[in-house]
C-alpha positions, 0 to 999 in steps of 0.5 A: 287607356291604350294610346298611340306611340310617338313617332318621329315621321318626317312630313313634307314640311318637318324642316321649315323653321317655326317662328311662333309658338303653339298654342292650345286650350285645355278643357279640364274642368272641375271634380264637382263639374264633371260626372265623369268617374274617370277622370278621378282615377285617371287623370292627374291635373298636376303631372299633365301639365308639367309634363306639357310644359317640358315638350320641345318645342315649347307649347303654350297652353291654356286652362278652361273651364268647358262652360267658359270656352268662348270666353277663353277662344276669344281671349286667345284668339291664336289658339288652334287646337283644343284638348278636351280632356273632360272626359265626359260624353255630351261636353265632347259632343257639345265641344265637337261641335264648337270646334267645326263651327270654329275651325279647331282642331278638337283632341279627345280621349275617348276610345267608344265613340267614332267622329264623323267630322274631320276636326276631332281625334282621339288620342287613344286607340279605338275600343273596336281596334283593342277588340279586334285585337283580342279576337286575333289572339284568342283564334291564334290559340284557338279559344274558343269559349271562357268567361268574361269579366267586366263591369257596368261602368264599361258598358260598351265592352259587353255589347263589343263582346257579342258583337265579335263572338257570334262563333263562340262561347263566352260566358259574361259576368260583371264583377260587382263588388262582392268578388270572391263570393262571385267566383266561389258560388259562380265561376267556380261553377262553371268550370270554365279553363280560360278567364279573360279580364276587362275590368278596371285595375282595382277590381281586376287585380281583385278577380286575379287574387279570388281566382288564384286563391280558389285554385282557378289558375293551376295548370291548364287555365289561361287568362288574358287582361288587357291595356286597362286590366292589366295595370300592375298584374304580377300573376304569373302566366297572365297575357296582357294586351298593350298598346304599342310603346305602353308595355310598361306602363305603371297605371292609366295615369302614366298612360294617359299623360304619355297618349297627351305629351306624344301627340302634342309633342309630334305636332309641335315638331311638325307643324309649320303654320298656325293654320288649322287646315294645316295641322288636322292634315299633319294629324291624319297622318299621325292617327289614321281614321281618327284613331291611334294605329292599330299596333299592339304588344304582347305581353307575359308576366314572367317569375315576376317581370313584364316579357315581351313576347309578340305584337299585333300588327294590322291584325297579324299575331306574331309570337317571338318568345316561349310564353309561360301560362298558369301552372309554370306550363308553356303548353297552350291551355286547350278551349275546354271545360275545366278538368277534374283529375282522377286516378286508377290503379287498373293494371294487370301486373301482380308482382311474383304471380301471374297477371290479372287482365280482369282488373283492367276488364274491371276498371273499364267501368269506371271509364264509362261512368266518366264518358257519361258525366263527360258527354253531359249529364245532371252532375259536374255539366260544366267539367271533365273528368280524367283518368291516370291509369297506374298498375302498381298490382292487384292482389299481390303487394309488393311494397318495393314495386308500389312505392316505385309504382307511384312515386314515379308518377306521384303527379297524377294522382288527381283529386281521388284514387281509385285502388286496386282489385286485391285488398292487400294491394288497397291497404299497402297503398295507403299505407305509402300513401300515408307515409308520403302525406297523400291525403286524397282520398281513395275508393274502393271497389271490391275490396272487402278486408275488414280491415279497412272497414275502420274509418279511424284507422284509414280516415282516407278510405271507403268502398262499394262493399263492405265486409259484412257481406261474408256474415250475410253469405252464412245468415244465408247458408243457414236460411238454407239448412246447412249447419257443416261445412268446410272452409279454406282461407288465404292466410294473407291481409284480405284472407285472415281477418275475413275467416276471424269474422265467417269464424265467429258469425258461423259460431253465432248461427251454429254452422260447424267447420269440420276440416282441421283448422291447422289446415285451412290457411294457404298461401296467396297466389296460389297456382296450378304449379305451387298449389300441390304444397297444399294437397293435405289441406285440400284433402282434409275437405275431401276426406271429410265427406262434408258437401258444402265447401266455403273458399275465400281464395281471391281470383285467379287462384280460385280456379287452381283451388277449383281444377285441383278439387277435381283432381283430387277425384271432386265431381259434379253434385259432391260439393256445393261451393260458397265463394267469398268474392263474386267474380269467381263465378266469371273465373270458373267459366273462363273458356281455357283448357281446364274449364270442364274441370271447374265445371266438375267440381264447382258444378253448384258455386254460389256467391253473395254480392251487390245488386248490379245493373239495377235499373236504367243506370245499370242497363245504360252501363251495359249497353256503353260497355258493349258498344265502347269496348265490344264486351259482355258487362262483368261484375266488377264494372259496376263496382267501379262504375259506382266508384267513380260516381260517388266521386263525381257526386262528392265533387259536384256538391263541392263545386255547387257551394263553391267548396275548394274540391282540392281540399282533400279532408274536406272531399273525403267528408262529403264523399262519406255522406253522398248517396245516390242510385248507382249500378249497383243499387242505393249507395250509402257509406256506413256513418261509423266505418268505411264500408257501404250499407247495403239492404240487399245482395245478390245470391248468383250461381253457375248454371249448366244447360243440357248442352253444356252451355254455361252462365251465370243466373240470378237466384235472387235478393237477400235482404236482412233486413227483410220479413223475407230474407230470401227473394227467389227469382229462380231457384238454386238447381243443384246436382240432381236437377232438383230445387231440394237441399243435399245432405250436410255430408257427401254419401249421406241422405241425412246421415243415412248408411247408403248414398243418397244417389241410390235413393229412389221412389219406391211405386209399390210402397207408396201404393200400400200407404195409399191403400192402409190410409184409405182403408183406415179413412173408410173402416172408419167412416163406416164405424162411425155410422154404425156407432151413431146409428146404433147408439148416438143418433139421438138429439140435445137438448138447446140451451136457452136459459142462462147457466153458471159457466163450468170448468168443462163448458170453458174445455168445449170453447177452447177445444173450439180455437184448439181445432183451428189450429190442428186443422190449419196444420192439415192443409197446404203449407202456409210457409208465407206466415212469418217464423213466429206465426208458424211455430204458434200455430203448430205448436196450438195445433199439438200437431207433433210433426211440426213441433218437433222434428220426428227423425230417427231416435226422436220419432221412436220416442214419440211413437213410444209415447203415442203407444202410451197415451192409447193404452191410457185412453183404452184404461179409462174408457174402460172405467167409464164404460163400466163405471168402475170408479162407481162400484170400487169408489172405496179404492182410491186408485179407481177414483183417481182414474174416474176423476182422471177420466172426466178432465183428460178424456176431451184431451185424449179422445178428442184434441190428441185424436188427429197426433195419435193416428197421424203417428200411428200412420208414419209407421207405414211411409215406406215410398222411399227405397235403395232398391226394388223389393219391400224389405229394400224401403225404409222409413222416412222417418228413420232411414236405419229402419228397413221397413216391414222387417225386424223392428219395423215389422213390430212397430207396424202390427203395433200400430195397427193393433193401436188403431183397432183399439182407439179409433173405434173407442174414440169415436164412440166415447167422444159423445160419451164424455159430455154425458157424464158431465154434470157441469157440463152445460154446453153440448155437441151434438152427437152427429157433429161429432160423427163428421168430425171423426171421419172428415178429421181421419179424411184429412189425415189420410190425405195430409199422408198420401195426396199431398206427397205426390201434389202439394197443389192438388192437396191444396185443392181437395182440402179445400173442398172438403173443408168447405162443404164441412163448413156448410154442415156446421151452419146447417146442422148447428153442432152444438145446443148454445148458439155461440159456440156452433157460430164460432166454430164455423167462423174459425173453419171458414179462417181455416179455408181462407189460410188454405186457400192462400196457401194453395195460391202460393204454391201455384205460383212458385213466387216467394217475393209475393210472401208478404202480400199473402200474409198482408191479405190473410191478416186482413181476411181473418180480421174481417172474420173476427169483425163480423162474428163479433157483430153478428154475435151482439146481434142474434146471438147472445150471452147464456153463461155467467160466471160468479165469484170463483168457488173454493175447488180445493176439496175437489183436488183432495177428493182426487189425490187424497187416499183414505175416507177421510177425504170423501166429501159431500160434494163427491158422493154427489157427483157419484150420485149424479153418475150413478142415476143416469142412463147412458144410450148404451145402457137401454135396453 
């Protein structure tokens, strides 16, 4: 323990000549005496007394038991000082008070409690003076904060601890047993940079090892023992506090016996008379307020040795020699948290190309995000950050200037690197990286080479994106309708293998490049100087006519690419440009002299990226980065922001399980499984490779305003993974200040022989569709009331017994479902259903344009078709109309048509009745037109046909002969068929069938003329019409068999509900609200199909069965076997039947 020095202070009475021999008594009593846990460790009874023995001159002492005491005082009587040395407290209390009641002097080693009486001294100094020491020293190098090890069996140097620290911050710890789990799962925790030690040497010599081991005392700790903790510390650039004259002491045992042998030798030099009054004045002098002086050494562990390198004094610090601390640093570790070393590469020099100053704009990102974790936050509050900022290049890599770059300062590249913007920078650092052994790992933040997405290749590596997002920008062009396209790559590490990959995801998706491939590689780094190398290659996209234009040309030299565009006479609505790496938006709007340039010719950009600034994270981000730095937030600081971050998480998972954080394999790992809600969204890296996963991306694009102002904007989210893969914030403006997607190829309206630009609404062809539809719509409406007055007004009998059901009965129930569908298809478009719902419903619907896509050749064909299909129907009407297959049975082609007319009538007559006018109309949509006369309009179904010239002229009269001819002969065979069927037992009443006409040639009409002008109000009329339609089915029961006519209003109130949806969603524009919609019409068309099964089993039941199938074999041979031989009985029947009935037209 610390103990004064031995002095040689001469006293008043040091030459008097002594003639008697000191005596004392020792009290020193035995192991099982004594609880006492020091005197074990400290006090060896042999070493003490011959040390005793040797003082000159010579004392003579007296060993006794404390519990013996008067016994030994009156057995030596001329003994006057007694040397407690029980080192137990109440004996020296009880031993304190004998020696006042009999005048001894009573010497103790205790350094907590202070005497009173003026009998008793320690030999020792006192805890509050070492206290008052190590305070001094820690203001001399202003700590003001660390943690604090001691122990319960120094219990007084807590409360000594708090005591002096009211200004500052310590942190104790009692070391227990358990000591590198406490450091591992505590200390290391805490992050603290300064450790001070008041433990015994056995457990101090312990903590030293476990915080060694753990990296706790690299460069910027300090730690500092004191007398008791520093015993036998070799740890180099520890600071140890001694007591004067006890630098080197070997152990407390050496201490303790130099503290005993010092003092006696002093008053046995001293002292001139046995004269107890005597000697406690000689003592005073020596150990002033009972204590030992306040006189301390500093000492510092030195390549293995004890240095002294300054004292305390009456509590003046004084430094006379360098002191060396942990890290072989002689700078004073700073009061601070524990820091955690990072590094950037966030220049702007780019090695043979001009300077990037948007990476350093870049990085700033990752500066905030430290700043935030540094001011405190829920990861690593215990730690600071730091970043070492390299700028080694940015999309050029030169090796030479590289390696030069960092090995140079090879020291600071920390815990993480962060690489540079370029991926051909990234990739050649890590291979120096690899080649130098540096392990550490390294973010990327924009970098997207596939290359670097394997993680068995460069295990050392990942990044915020991922090279999957040039896949995602053409699953999106396609989602557009773009199926050409040019394309321009840096023939460079990052350039190559992202046009491999866009090469063979367009192949997949059936996007073609058009420009020659041999032309489509340029070199990196292009400028406004060297890019004309390149003038064929961007001819070629030129010349090419193609509108859509992808370039995977990194910053800056996508602005050259972008000015040379327009010198090459590019402008404003002649491409659509896809940029592969996102901040080309921020370069094209670059406020320099060639702006109005790249605002010509990549007037519509547009890019895929990461989400960015998503929710209170981003937007804390944007808000540090303008008040920070006076700057607007670009891409690329979120990029980085999350690097840093994912970092920081990795760390602080590390940290909280006491994990070693330097341990550059393991830091990877963790980082590869951290996610967490960044700047950019949800950040996860891919299991399998370096790359992130995402759910979504960003689809953004230049806006120009009407004053020329230009920004940046938000389309919306792409989401694969989506039933909606694209969700629409604001829609994509292009050129024309319209929402609708250009031609593939400049000049071209779909391949049409004028330029789109020429293209115009044509008021006066539009005004002649809306007059030959309405005309049809009302010649109709008015036939239809002459046929049924004149011939169909007439009732049907109901069905109220149970049938056999019939092959035709089956016909009417199926035309029933058939009709939901080819009604739903004239209503607003439903373009909320999914793909596969949609294609169903127009394929059930037989509704052609939406099967196939009528344009150009294949609308001919289809019309063609059409043509003959009428003239089919008009054949058969015919032979029912004047029952030919009756009078020439015996002629096998009238039986064929007669057995033809009864299964193909309903489907010609009745399903193809909306196909066939709706074809026969687009004959006449002729709104479009390249100029102001008729002949100037074309069709838009066929823009090589000019309308009403030529072939056009011919289609025309055609179509009109064609509806002359049908429609009347479908409204009034519709009826006609039903009679004529035996079979048939299930019947529509003739007036429902009337209604259905018209309200069905009402939609058409319709379906051609409003809703071209007002998708909403289409909508809405459609609705109307359909609803009050709905309530003539429920009025006037349309059929004679209850279930049928309760079905066939339930499938049209599902029909209003989808058109009411429909309409919903056109007024709102919004197509993130795609999935509630189809959410909501599923639940609606379930609740129908519910209740009218309900309602069904209730009051309407079942009157056709059906039995074992019939052999139906003879009615096929009857149909399709020429000769008498096949007329059956079952034949001559059915001709029986036919011939006995009267038709309505046939009364007289």
């Amino acid at each position: 323990m610390p103990c004064v020095r031995f002095t040689s202070m001469m006293v008043l009475f040091a030459s008097i000549s002594r003639i008697f021999t000191l005596e004392i008594i020792i009290t020193c009593p035995d192991l099982e005496e004594t609880n006492s846990v020091s005197k074990t460790k400290f006090f060896d009874r042999k070493s003490l007394f011959e040390a005793i023995r040797i003082i000159d001159p010579p004392i003579e002492f007296h060993e006794c038991k404390p519990s013996r005491i008067v016994e030994c005082i009156t057995s030596h009587q001329n003994s006057s000082i007694l040397l407690d040395l029980s080192f137990d407290l109440n004996t020296q209390l009880a031993l304190s008070q004998f020696s006042q009641e009999n005048s001894l002097v009573h010497l103790i080693y205790h350094k907590h409690i202070k005497y009173s009486d003026k009998w008793t001294f320690s030999i020792t100094t006192s805890m509050n003076d070492q206290m008052k020491a190590f305070f001094k020293l820690l203001s001399y190098f202003n700590w003001t904060e660390g943690i604090v090890f001691g122990n319960t069996a120094n219990y007084a140097i807590k409360d000594e601890i708090l005591r002096f620290s009211n200004e500052l911050k310590f942190i104790y710890i009692e070391s227990g047993t358990n000591i590198d789990e406490l450091v591992n799962k505590v200390v290391f925790n805490l992050g603290s940079t300064l450790y001070y030690i008041f433990t015994d040497p056995i457990e101090s010599a312990n903590l030293q090892n476990s915080l060694r081991n753990s990296r706790l005392l690299d460069s910027g700790n300090g730690i500092l023992l004191t007398q008791d903790s520093g015993y036998g510390s070799n740890l180099l650039g520890a600071l140890i506090i001694t007591d004067f004259g006890h630098e080197f002491d070997k152990n407390p045992n050496e201490h303790f016996i130099k503290c005993v042998t010092h003092t006696l030798t002093y008053i046995s030099n001293n002292i001139s008379s046995e004269n107890p009054e005597e000697i406690v004045q000689l003592i005073e002098l020596y150990l002033p307020n009972h204590y030992s002086k306040n006189e301390f050494s500093i000492v510092n562990i030195q390549n293995g040795n004890r240095i002294i390198v300054g004292s305390i004094v009456n509590e003046v610090v004084t430094i006379f020699s360098n002191i060396s601390f942990p890290g072989l640093t002689y700078s004073v570790p700073k009061s601070t948290k524990k820091i955690l070393p990072l590094s950037i590469n966030g220049g702007t020099t780019n090695p043979g190309g001009p300077s990037v100053p948007n990476q350093k704009l870049g990085a700033i990102g990752s500066y905030v995000a430290m700043d935030k974790i540094n001011e405190g936050s829920d990861i690593l509050s215990n730690f600071q950050l730091s970043l070492h900022d390299y700028d080694c290049g940015v999309s050029i890599f030169n090796e030479a200037f590289a390696r030069a770059c960092y090995t140079k300062d090879i020291e600071n590249l920390g815990l993480a690197h962060f690489t540079a913007y370029g991926s051909a920078v990234a990739l050649g650092a890590l291979q120096i990286f690899s080649q130098l052994n540096i392990t550490i790992p390294n973010i990327g933040s924009v970098n997207s080479n596939p290359t670097l997405s394997s993680s068995t290749e460069y295990p050392a590596y990942v990044r915020l994106l991922s090279s999957a997002i040039y896949s995602q920008s053409l699953i999106l062009l396609k989602a557009m309708g773009w199926t050409k396209a040019a394309i321009l790559y840096e023939n460079n590490g990052w350039g190559f293998p992202v046009y491999t990959q866009m090469l063979a995801t367009a192949k997949t998706l059936g996007i073609e490049f058009v420009n020659p491939e041999d032309l489509r590689p340029l070199a990196t780094g292009l400028n406004s100087t060297t890019i004309s190398s390149y003038k064929a290659s961007f001819q070629a996209v030129v010349d090419s006519q193609v509108r859509l234009f992808i370039i995977l040309i990194q910053p800056p030299s996508c602005n050259s690419a972008a000015e040379y565009l327009y010198d090459l006479g590019i402008r404003k609505g002649d491409l659509v440009i896809m940029a592969a790496v996102p901040d080309t938006l921020s370069y094209f709007l670059m406020n320099d002299t060639n702006l109005y340039k790249r605002l010509e010719a990549g007037y519509t950009t547009l890019t895929v990226s990461n989400l960015m600034f998503v929710g209170d994270i981003g937007q804390d981000a944007i808000k540090r980065i303008a008040s920070s730095y006076h700057m607007a937030a670009t891409t690329f600081n979120c990029y980085y922001f999350d690097a840093l971050l994912l970092t920081a998480y990795g760390l602080d998972y590390m940290i909280n399980r006491g994990q070693d954080y330097s341990n550059s394999t393991k830091l990877m790992t963790v980082i590869r499984g951290v996610q967490f809600n960044g700047c950019t969204g949800r950040v996860i890296i891919d299991n399998g490779s370096n790359d992130r996963v995402f759910d979504a991306y960003l689809v953004q694009a230049i806006d120009v305003n009407e004053n020329g102002i230009s920004s940046i904007y938000d389309i919306g989210e792409l989401k694969p993974f989506s039933t909606t893969l694209l969700s629409i914030q604001s829609p994509l403006v292009y050129a024309d200040g319209t929402t609708v997607k250009p031609a593939d190829y400049r000049n071209e309206n779909d391949k049409c022989p004028f330029p789109n630009k020429e293209v115009r609404t044509f008021d006066k062809g539009r005004a002649v569709l809306f007059a030959i539809c309405f005309t049809v719509g009302l010649v109709t409406a008015i036939i239809t009331f002459i046929i049924w007055k004149k011939w169909w007004n007439i009732s049907i009998e109901e069905l109220k017994e149970k049938k056999e059901i019939s092959l035709q009965d089956i016909i009417v129930g199926a035309t029933i479902a058939i009709e939901f569908f080819q009604f739903s298809s004239m209503g607003p478009d439903y373009s909320f259903m999914s793909s596969f719902l949609y294609d169903l419903s127009n394929a059930m619907s037989l509704s052609l344009g939406s099967i196939l896509k009528l344009e150009n050749g294949v609308f001919w064909i289809v019309v063609d078709g059409v043509y003959a299909g009428i003239v089919s129907w008009i054949i058969l009407c015919a032979v029912v109309l004047f029952r030919l297959d009756e009078k020439w049975q015996n002629i096998w082609i009238f039986r064929l048509l007669g057995t033809a007319a009864d299964y193909l009538m309903p489907i010609l007559g009745n399903l193809c009745f909306i196909p066939f006018i709706s074809i026969c109309l687009d004959i006449f949509v002729c709104d479009q037109s390249i100029g102001n006369n008729f002949t100037d309009s074309f069709l838009a179904k066929d823009c090589y046909y000019y309308c009403w010239k030529g072939e056009h002229l011919v289609y025309a009269i055609l179509a009109f002969i064609a509806l002359v001819a049908y429609e009347p002969l479908a409204v009034f065979c519709r009826p006609l068929w039903q009679e004529l069927q035996s079979a048939l037992h299930v019947k529509a009443v003739p007036l429902f069938l009337m209604v259905k006409t018209v309200v069905q040639t009402t939609l058409i009409v319709l379906n051609k003329t409003v809703k071209r002008s007002t998708d909403i109000g289409h909508g809405i009329v459609f609705i109307i019409i359909m609803t009050i339609y709905v309530i003539f089915i429920f009025r006037f029961k349309p059929y004679n068999y209850a279930r049928y006519s309760w079905w066939q209003g339930l499938t049209l109130i599902g029909v209003i509900w989808l058109a009411l949806l429909s309409t919903i969603e056109l007024g709102l524009r919004d197509h993130t609200i795609a999935t509630p919609l189809l959410t909501v019409l599923i639940f609606g068309w379930a609740i129908i199909v519910l209740v009218g099964i309900y309602v069904q089993r209730k009051r309407y039941p079942s009157l056709l069965f059906k039995e074992k199938a019939r052999d139906t074999s003879q009615l096929f041979k009857f149909a399709f076997t020429f000769g008498k031989q096949s007329q059956s009985t079952l034949s001559h029947l059915k001709l029986a039947q036919k011939s006995s009935k009267t038709l309505p037209f046939e009364k007289q």
